[in-house]
PASE-815136 format. One record per residue (C-alpha): residue in one letter; residue number from 1; x, y, z. Coordinates in nm, 4 decimals, decimal comma. Layout:
rec aa->a i->NUM east->X north->Y up->Z
...
END
This chain:
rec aa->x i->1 east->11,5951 north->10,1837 up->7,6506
rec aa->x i->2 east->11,5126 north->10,1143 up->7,9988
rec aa->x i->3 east->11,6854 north->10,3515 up->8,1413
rec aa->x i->4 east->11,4273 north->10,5345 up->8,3830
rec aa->x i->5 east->11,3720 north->10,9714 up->8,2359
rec aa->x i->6 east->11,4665 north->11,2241 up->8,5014
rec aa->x i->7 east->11,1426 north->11,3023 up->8,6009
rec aa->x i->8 east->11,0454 north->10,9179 up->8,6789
rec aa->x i->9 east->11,4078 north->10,9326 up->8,8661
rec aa->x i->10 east->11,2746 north->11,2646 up->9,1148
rec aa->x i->11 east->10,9774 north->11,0927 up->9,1637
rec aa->x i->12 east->10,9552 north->11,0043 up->9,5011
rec aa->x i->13 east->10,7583 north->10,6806 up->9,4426
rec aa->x i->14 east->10,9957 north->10,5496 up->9,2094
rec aa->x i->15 east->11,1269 north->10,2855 up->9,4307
rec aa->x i->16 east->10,7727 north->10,2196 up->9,6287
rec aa->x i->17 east->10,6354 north->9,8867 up->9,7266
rec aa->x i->18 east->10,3149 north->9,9172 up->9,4803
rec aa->x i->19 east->10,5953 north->9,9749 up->9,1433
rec aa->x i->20 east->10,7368 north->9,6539 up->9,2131
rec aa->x i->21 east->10,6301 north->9,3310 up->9,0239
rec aa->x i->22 east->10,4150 north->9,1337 up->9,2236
rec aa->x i->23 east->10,6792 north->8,8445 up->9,2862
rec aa->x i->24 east->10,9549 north->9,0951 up->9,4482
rec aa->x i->25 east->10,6306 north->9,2703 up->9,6840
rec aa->x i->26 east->10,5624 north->8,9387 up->9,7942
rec aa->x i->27 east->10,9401 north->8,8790 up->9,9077
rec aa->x i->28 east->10,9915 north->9,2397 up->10,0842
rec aa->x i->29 east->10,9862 north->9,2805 up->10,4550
rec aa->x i->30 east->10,7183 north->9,5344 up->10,4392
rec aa->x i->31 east->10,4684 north->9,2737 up->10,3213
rec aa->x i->32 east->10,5839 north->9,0287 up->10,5771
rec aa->x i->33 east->10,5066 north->9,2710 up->10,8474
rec aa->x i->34 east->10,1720 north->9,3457 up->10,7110
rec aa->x i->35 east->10,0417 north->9,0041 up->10,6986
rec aa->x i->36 east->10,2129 north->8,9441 up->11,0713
rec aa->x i->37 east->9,9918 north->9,2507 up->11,1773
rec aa->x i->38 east->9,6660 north->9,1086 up->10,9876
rec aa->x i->39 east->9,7305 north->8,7914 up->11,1093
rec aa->x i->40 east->9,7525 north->8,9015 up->11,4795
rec aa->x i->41 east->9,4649 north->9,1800 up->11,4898
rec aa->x i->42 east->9,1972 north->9,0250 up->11,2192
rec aa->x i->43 east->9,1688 north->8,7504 up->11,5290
rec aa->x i->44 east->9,1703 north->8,9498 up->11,7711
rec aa->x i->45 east->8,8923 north->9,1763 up->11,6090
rec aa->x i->46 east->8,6778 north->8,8753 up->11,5972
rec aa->x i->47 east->8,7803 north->8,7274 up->11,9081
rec aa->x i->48 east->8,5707 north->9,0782 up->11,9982
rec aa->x i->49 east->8,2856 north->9,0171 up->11,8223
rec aa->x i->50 east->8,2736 north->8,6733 up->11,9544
rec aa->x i->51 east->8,3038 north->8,7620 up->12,3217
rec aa->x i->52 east->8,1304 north->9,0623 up->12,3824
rec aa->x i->53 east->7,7656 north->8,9220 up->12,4824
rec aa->x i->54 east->7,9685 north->8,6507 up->12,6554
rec aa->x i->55 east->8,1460 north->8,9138 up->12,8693
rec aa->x i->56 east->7,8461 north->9,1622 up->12,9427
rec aa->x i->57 east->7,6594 north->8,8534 up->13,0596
rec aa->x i->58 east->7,8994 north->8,7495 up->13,2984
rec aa->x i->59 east->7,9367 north->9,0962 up->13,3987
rec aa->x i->60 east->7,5730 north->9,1698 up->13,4320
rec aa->x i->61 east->7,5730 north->8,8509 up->13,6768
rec aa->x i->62 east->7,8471 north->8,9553 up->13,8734
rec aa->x i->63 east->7,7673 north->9,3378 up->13,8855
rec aa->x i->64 east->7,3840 north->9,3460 up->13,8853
rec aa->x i->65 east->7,3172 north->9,5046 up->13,6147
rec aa->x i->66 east->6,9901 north->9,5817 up->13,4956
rec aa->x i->67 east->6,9273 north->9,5913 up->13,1132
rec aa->x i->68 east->7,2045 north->9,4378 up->13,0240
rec aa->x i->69 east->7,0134 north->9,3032 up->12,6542
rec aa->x i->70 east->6,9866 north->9,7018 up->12,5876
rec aa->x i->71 east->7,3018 north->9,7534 up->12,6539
rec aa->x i->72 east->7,3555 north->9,4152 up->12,3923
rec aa->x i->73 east->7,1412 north->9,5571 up->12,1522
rec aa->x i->74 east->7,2963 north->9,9293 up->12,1577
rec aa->x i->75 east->7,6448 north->9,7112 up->12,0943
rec aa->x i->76 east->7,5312 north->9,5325 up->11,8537
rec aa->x i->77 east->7,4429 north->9,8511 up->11,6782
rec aa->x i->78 east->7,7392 north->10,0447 up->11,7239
rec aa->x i->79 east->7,9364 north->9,7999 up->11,5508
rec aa->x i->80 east->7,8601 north->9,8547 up->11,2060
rec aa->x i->81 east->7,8537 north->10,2066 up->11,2676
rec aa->x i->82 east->8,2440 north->10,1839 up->11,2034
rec aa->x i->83 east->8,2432 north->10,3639 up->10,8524
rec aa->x i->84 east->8,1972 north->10,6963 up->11,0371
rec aa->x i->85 east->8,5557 north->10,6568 up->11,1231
rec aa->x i->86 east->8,6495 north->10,7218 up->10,7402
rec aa->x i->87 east->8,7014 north->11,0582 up->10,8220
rec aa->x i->88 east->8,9855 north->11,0008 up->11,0851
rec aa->x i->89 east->9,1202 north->10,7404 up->10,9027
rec aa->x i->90 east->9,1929 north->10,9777 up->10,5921
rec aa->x i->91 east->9,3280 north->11,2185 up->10,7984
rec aa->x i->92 east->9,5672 north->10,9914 up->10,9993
rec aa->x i->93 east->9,7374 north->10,8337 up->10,6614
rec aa->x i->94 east->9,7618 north->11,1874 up->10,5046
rec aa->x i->95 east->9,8624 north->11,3074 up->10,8500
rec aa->x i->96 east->10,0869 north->11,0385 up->10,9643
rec aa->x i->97 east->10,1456 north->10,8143 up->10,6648
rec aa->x i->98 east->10,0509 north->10,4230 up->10,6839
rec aa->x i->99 east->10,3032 north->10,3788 up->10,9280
rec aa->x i->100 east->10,1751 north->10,6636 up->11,1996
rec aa->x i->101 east->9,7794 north->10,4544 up->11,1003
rec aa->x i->102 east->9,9224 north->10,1201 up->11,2354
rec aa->x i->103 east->10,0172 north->10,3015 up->11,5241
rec aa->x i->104 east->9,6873 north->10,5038 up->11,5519
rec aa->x i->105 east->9,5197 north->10,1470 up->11,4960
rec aa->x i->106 east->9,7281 north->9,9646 up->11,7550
rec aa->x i->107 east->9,6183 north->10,2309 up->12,0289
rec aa->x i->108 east->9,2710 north->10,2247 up->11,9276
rec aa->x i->109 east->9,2996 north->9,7865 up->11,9468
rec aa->x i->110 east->9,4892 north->9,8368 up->12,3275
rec aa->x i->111 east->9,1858 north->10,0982 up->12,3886
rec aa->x i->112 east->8,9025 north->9,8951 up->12,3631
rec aa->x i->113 east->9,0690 north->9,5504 up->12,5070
rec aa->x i->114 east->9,1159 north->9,8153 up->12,8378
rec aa->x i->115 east->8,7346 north->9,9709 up->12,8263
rec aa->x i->116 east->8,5849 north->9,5844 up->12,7796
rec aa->x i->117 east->8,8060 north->9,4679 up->13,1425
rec aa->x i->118 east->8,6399 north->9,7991 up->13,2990
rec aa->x i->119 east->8,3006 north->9,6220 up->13,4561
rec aa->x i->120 east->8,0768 north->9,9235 up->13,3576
rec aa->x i->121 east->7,8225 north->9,9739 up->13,1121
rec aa->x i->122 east->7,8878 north->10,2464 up->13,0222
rec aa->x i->123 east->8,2318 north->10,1719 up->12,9036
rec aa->x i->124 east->8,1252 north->9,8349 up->12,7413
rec aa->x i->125 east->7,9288 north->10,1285 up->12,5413
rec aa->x i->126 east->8,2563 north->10,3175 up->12,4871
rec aa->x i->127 east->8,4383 north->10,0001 up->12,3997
rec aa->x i->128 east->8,2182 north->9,9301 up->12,1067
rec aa->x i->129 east->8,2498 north->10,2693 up->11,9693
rec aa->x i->130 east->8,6200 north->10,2377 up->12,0031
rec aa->x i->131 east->8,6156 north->9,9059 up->11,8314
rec aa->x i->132 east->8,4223 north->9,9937 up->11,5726
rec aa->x i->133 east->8,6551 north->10,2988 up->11,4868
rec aa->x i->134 east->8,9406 north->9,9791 up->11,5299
rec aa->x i->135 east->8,7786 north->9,7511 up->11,2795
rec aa->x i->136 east->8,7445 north->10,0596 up->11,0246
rec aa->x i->137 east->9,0892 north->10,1952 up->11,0752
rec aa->x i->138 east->9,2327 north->9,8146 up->11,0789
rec aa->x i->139 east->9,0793 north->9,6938 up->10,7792
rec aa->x i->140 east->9,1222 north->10,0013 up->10,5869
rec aa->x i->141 east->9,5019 north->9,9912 up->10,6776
rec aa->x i->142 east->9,5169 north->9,6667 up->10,6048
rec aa->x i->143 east->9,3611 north->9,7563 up->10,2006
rec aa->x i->144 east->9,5822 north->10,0389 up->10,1326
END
């Protein structure tokens, strides 16, 4: 009998993307829109990674700074210090539910693209923080 028990029918995950087969997920618009979003922001995360010397250099020449391969070096260890986001991410999907994260995650992306165009040290510092909490947040979105 395949006829689904009452309490599988109150359940309110009955008809969730995960209890599908794997061939209807594939072919629902919520997995389209996922992989749009990865395929947009994974670049752009390392389209980060791969510019931010390049832009406190050019900065540094422009601006004078002094130090600017500490302020490298702190960046470079910021970075991985993204899994202290966990916390916040937890909260934001129990919070605001995957869809209110993507949101949370889209702000945090918009966030540190602003703080990298700001020509200040300090907020290339802030930028790296924020795009470390961004890489967390978008790659743990992107898994659940």
């Amino acid at each position: 009998d395949s006829t689904p028990s009452a309490e599988e029918a109150k359940s309110p995950h009955a008809d969730s993307l995960p209890s599908k087969p794997l061939l209807e997920q594939v072919r629902t618009l919520e997995f389209v829109a996922v992989c749009l979003y990865a395929a947009i922001q994974v670049p752009r995360s390392n389209l980060y990674l791969g510019s931010v010397d390049l832009t406190n250099r050019e900065y540094a020449l422009l601006y004078d700074w002094p130090d600017v391969d500490r302020v490298i070096s702190i960046i470079g260890l910021i970075i991985p210090l993204g899994f202290a986001a966990v916390p916040f991410i937890e909260a934001s999907i129990h919070y605001l539910d995957l869809i209110g994260t993507f949101l949370v995650c889209s702000a945090l992306g918009l966030l540190y693209n602003f703080l990298q165009l700001v020509p200040a040290q300090s907020a290339q510092l802030l930028g790296a923080v924020v795009f470390a909490a961004f890489r967390a947040f978008l790659f743990s979105i992107l898994a659940a």
